[in-house]
Structures are given as C-alpha cells and as structure tokens.
N, C-alpha and C positions, 0 to 999 in steps of 0.2 A: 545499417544505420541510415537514417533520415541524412537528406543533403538539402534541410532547410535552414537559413542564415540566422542571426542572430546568438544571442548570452547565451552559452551553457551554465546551468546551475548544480549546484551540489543540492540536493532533495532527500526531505524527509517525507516517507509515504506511508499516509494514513489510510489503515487498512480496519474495514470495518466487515469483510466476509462476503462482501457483497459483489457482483459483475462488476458496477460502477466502479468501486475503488481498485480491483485489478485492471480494468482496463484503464485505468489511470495511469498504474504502475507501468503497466506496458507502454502506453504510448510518451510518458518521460523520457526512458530507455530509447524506447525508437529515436527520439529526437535527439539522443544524445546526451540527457543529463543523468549526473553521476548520484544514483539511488544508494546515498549513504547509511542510514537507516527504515527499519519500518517501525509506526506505532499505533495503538490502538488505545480504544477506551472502552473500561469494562463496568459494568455497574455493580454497584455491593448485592449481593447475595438477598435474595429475594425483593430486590426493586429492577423497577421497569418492564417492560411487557416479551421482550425473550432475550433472550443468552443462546439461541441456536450459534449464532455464528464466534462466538468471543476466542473459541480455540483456532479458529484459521487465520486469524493474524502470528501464529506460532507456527501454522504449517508451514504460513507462506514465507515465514522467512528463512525456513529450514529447503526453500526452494529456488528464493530467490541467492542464495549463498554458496 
C-alpha cells in the first residue's frame, strides 16, 4: 500500500475492458481506497461500433473479489 497522505475513499470503478480502466482500478487500491463495486456500460444489442470488451467487466470482478 501507497504511504501517500490525504482522504481515503470508498470507490466505485468503471470498468470498460480497457488497460486504462484497470490501471485505474489498481492504482485506487494502491493508494488505499476501499474498491466497493465495479460497473460498466453496455450498449443494446446491435448499436454502437463493438461489444469486444462488454464481458470483462464480469471477469474482472470475479477477480477483483
């Protein structure tokens, strides 16, 4: 754990499948804040340009738990 000063938070982390949004997740954790949930957003079923990642927000939480 980070020994940098300041608020810990209780954090919900938006996970979109991407590097960005895990290394988000990790460096919360690092710093100490308490990763209460994760959430995603998914698009309806034949809209928007891909759905590759939409199931990794389920891995990750079967990862982060």
């Amino acid at each position: 754990m980070s020994n940098l000063p300041g608020i810990k938070h209780k954090v919900i982390g938006l996970v979109s499948g991407g590097k960005d949004s895990t290394f988000n997740l990790l460096h919360c954790v690092a710093n100490g804040h308490d990763l209460v949930a994760l959430a995603t957003l998914t698009p309806e079923a034949g809209i928007g340009k891909s759905q590759a990642g939409h199931q990794l927000g389920r891995l990750a939480e079967e990862q982060m738990s």
